[in-house]
N, C-alpha and C positions, 0 to 999 in steps of 0.2 A: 396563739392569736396572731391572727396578719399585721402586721406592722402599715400601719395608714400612708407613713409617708414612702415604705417600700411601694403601697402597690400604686401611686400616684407616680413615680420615678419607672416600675414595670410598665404603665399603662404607655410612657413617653417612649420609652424602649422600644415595647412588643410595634408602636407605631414609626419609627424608625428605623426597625427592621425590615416593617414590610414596604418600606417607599423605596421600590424597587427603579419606580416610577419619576423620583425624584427628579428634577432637570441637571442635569449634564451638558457639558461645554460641545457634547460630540452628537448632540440632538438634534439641533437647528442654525442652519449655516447664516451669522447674521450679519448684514455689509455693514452695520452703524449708522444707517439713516434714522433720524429721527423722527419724522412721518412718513407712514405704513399705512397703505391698504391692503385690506386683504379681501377673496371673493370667492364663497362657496369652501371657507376654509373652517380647517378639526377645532375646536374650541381648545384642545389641551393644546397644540401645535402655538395657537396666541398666547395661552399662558406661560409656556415654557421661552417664547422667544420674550414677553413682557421680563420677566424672572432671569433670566437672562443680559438682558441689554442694564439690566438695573443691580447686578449680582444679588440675587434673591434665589433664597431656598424652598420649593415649593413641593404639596404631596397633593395628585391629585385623585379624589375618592371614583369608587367607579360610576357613581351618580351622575357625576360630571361628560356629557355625551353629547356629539350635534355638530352643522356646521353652522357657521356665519358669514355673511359681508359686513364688514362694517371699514369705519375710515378713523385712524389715531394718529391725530397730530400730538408730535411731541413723545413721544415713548418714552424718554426719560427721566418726565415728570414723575417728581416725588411720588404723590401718591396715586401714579395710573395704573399700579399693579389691584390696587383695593376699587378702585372708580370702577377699572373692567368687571371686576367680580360682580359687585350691587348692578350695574347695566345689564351684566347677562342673566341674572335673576339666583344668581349661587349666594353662597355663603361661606365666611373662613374663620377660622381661630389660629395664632398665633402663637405658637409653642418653643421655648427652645430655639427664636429666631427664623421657623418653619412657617410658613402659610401652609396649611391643612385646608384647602378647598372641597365643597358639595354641596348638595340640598340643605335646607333648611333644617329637614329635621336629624339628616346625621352630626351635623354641626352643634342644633343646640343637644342633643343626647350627650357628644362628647364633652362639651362645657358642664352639663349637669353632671357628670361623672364627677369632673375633675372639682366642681364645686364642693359635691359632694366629697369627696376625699379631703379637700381640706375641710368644711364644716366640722368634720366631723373626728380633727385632729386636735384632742383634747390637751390643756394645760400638764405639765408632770410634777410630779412630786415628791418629797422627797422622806426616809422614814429610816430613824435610826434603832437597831435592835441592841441590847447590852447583852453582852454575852462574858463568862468568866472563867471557862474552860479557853484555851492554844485554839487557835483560828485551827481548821480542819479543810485541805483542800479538797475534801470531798464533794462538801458543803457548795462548793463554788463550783461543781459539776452538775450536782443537782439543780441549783438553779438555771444554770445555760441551759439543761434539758428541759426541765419542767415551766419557765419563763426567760425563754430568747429574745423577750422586746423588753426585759427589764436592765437598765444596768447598774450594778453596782463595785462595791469595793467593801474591804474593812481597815478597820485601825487596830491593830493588832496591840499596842500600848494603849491604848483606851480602851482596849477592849467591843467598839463598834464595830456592827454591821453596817452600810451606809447601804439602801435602795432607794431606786432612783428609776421614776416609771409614770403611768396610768394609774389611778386610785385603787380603781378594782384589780388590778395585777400585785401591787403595792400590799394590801392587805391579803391576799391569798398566799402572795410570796411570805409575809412575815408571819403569819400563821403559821405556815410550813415551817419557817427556819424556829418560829417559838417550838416548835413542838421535839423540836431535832436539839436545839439546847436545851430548853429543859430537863432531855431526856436526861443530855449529859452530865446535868448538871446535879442529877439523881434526886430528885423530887418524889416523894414518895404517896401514891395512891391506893386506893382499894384496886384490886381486880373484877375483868366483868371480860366477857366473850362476847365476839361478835365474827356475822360470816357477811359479805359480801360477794354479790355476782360483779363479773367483768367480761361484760359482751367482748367477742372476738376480734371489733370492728374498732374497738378504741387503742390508740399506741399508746400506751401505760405499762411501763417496767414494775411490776409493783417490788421486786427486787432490790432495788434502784432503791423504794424509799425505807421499806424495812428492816436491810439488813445498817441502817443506821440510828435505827431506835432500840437500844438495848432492851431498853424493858417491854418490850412486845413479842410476845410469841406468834408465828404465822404457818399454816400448812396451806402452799398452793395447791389445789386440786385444777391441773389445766383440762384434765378429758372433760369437767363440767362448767369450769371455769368461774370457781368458785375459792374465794380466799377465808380461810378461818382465820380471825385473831383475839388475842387474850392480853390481858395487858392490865397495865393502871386505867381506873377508870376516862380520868382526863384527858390522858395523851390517847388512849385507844378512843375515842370521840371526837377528836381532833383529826386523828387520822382517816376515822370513817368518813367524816364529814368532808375534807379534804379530796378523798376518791372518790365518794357520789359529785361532788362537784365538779371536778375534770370530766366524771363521765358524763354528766346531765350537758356540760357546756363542750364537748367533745363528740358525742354520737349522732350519728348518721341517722337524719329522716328522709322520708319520703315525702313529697306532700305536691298535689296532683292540682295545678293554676287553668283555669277556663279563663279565654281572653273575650272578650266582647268585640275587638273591631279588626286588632290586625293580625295578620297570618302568625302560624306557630311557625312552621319554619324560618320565616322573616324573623319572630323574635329569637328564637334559636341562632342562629346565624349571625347577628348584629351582638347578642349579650358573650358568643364565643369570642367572637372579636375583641369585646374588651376585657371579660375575665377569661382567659383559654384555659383555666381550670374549673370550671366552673362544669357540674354532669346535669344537663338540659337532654331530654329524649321529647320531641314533638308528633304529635300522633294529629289525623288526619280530620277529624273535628272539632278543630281548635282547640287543643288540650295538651297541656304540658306536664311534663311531672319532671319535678325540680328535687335533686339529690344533694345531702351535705346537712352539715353544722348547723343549729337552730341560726347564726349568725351570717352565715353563709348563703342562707335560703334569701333570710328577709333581705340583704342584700339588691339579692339577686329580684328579689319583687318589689324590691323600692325602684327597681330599672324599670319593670315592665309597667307600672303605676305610670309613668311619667313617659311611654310610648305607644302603650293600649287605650288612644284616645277616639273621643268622637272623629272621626274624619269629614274634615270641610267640602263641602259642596260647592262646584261653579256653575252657574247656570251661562252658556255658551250662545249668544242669536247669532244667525248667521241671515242675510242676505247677500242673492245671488242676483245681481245684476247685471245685463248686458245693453252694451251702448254700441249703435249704429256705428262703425267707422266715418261715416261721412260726416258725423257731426265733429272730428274732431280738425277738419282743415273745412271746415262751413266758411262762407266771406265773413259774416256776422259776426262769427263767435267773437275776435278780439273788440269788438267795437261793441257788442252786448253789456260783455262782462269788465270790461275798461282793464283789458292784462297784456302782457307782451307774449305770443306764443309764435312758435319755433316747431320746426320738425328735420328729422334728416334721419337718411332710410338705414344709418347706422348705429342711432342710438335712442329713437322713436322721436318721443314729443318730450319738450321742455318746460314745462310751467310753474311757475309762483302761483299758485290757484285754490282756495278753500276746497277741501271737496263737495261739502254739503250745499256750496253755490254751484258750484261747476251741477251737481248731481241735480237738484232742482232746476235748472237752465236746460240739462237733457232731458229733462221728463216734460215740463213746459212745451219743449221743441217736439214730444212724441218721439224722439229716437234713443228713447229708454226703458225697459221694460223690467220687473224683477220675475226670474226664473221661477225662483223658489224661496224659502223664507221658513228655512227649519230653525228647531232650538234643540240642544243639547245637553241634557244635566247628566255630570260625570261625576266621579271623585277627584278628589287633591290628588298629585302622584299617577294617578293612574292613568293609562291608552285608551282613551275612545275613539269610536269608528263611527264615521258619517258618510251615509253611499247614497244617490242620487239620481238615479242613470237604469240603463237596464245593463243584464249579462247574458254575453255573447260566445254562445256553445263552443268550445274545442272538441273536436273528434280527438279519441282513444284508441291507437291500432293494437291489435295482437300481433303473435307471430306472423300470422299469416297473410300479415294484412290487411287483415276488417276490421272493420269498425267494431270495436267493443264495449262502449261509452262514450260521456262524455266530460270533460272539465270545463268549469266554466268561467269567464273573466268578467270582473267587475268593468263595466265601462259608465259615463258621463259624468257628475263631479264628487271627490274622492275627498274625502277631509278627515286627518287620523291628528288627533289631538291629545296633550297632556296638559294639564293646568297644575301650576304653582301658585303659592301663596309668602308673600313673604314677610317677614316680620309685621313691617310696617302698611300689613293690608294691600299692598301692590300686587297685582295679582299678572304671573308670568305665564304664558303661552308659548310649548314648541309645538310650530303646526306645520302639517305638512298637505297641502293641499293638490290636487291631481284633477286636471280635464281629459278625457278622453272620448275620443270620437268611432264609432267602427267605419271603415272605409267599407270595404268591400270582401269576397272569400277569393283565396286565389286554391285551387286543388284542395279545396275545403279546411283550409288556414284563413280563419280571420284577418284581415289587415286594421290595426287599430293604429290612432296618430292618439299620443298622448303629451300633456304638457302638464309639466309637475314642477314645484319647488320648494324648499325647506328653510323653515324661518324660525327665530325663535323674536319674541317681543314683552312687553311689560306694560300693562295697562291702568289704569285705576278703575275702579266701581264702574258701570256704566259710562265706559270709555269705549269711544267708535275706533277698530285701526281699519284701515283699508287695503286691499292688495289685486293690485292692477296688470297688464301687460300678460296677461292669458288670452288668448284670441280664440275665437270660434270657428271656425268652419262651417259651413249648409250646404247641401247641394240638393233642391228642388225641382223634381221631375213637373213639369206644364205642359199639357195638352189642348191645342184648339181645333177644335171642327167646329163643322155644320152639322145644326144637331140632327138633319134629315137625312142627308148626304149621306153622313158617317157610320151611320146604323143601317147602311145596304150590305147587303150577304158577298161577299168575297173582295165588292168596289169599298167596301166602307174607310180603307186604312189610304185611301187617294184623296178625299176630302179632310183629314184629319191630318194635324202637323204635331210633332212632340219635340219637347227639346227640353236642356235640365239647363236651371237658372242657379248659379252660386251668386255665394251670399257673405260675409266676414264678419263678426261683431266684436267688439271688446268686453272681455267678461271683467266682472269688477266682484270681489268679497269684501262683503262689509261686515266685520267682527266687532261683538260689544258681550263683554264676559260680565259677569253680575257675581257678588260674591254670596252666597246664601247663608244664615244665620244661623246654626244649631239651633 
């Protein structure tokens, strides 16, 4: 039997072996400022310099991915290593002085693990055997073998055995040891025969136990694997019952787990990580088949019970708004909206400004219009794609030259999203949103101008964020003629003028996630 507190001490281990990752002095060069910005920077790159500046031991999961800007006054604030984590939408637990940083759900997994392992670390006990035969160091071999998480001693002037364990080890062990002094102690029964099989698969010396009960006769047959014994009644009943028991709570099943939501491989993957003996084979329709010890298994299905869950739902709105440039240096604006506004061609516009005022004053003025006004229902965890635009042919040359095909490029706006959830219903978004425009072909290569940026944010229930400073492009071809003129046979392109009008707009995304209810 596993020892509980061994495999809660392995599980700390196997996971400070592998923080390969862990933060090192030779990581990140840090001058000792205490307020840091930073822009368009690695999320782990922050952690290791937070963990760092603070001498903090961190492991980070591979969950953990992305850039940010953001601004930390004071880095050496108590607790700005745990603030950063809940702001970026992670999660950590606390091991052994270690911040274990990730998603939600690898986090609470590893905590129910560990809960688990101690719940489930029972009171011991203690049970003393009187024996009347010279203590036998035999006796104390058999038990290391046959119960390794029990421990004991004797009094050899008293005559005690002293075990010292688990109840159910306690009584299986003293069982055994009665039946091994009794023997010695020549107790006299009837005889009666009895044969026993012994699958291949169970490590049971049977050896081991009977060349120390005199009164038992045994013939191993190994080609069938089958043991004959004869004996006193009592003790040969003791002893059967004794080997059906190791084997019933020792032999290897099979037993084949259907998952209802999350991938086999994903749980394969995840339960190796924290039992790595653990025989998991994942097959391609959600289906697992799980090897091992009746005790082993369920284990192993009390993991998958507590991560084969319903998966939450975000329902994602997007509008896509574009606002006239001219409304944002208009005479009015600051005298409409009673604000102080600012511009300079290095760092755009400046404002203290509501949006949803600013946003109704653009549309009031007509120099606002919404694009478009999709919705997005995704899973927790997962990459959704949102495309808006058309796509613009790549030519495919062969050897020779020619055209062979074609590939094609997503162009106009591009929105690839993942939704988080976190404990307390705060529901986290990393979005990566993309404008793209086709210019024109040059030797039949598209020219695309594309404006992209990567964010991640934290919202609550039907909570608006906005994300601004995407500009647009137009370029509108205008023709004027005389509609008489212009329609004469070869004179007609003399009466008609053409010319292309651009045009700039401010594109604006307005994000409102909704958390949806199982």
């Amino acid at each position: 039997m596993i020892n509980k507190k061994f495999i809660k001490v392995f599980i700390l281990a196997l996971l400070m072996i592998l923080a390969v990752f862990i933060f090192s002095n030779n990581l990140l060069a840090f001058d000792g400022a205490s307020d840091l910005s930073f822009v368009d920077t690695e999320i782990h790159d922050i952690y290791y310099l937070i963990a760092r500046a603070n001498n903090l031991d961190i492991f980070i999961m591979d969950s953990v991915e992305g850039r940010v800007t953001v601004q930390i006054n004071d880095i050496y604030e108590k607790n700005i290593l745990e603030d950063f984590i809940h702001a970026n939408g992670d999660s950590f637990i606390l091991l052994d002085q270690v911040y274990y940083i990730g998603n939600g759900v690898e986090i609470n997994l590893l905590k129910d693990i560990i809960n688990e392992v101690e719940v489930k670390e029972v009171e011991l006990e203690t049970a003393i055997l009187k024996y009347n035969d010279s203590w036998s160091e035999r006796w104390g071999a058999l038990l290391d073998r046959y119960y390794p998480d029990l421990k004991w001693g004797y009094n050899e002037q008293m005559g005690e055995l002293i075990l010292k364990g688990e109840k159910s080890e306690i009584d299986n062990a003293y069982n055994f040891m009665s039946l091994i002094i009794m023997n010695r102690e020549g107790n006299e029964e009837s005889y009666k025969s009895e044969m026993v099989f012994i699958p291949d698969n169970i490590d049971l010396d049977i050896t081991d136990i009977i060349k120390n009960i005199e009164q038992l006769e045994y013939n191993w047959l190994e080609i069938d694997s089958i043991l004959y014994l004869s004996g006193e009644e009592m003790i040969l009943n003791k002893t059967v019952n004794f080997i059906n028991d190791y084997i019933e709570n020792n032999k290897v099943l099979d037993r084949i787990r259907y998952l209802n939501y999350i991938d086999s491989k994903e749980v394969e993957a995840k339960i190796s990580l924290v039992i790595p003996e653990s025989n998991i084979n994942s097959f391609g329709d959600n289906k697992l088949v799980l090897s091992g010890t009746e005790t082993e298994i369920n284990r192993i299905e009390g993991i998958i019970d507590q991560i084969d869950l319903k998966p939450q739902q975000v329902l994602v709105e997007f509008n896509v708004l574009e606002i006239n440039d001219d409304i944002r240096t208009g005479d009015h604006l600051s005298d409409d909206l009673k604000i102080s506004l600012g511009y300079n061609l290095s760092d755009g516009f400046d404002f203290d400004l509501n949006w949803t005022k600013f946003l109704n004053y653009a549309e009031e003025q007509g120099e606002m219009k919404s694009l478009a006004s999709p919705s997005l229902l995704t899973l927790v965890n997962k990459r959704s794609r949102l495309h808006i635009g058309d796509r613009v042919p790549v030519p495919k040359y062969d050897a020779d030259n020619n055209i062979s095909g074609y590939e094609y490029i997503d162009t106009g706006i591009i929105l690839d999203i993942v939704a988080r959830v976190n404990s307390n219903q705060e529901i986290t978004l990393e979005i990566e949103p993309e404008i793209s425009n086709f210019i024109s072909y040059y030797n039949n290569i598209p020219t695309i101008n594309t404006r992209e940026l990567s964010t991640n944010i934290r919202l609550n229930h039907g909570e608006t964020y906005y994300i601004a400073g995407l500009k647009q492009f137009r370029q509108q071809e205008i023709i004027k003629e005389n509609n008489l003129l212009s329609n004469l046979p070869l004179l007609g392109w003399l009466f008609s003028n053409k010319y292309y009008e651009e045009s700039t707009g401010q594109l604006i995304l307005a994000i409102t996630p909704y958390l949806i209810l199982n």
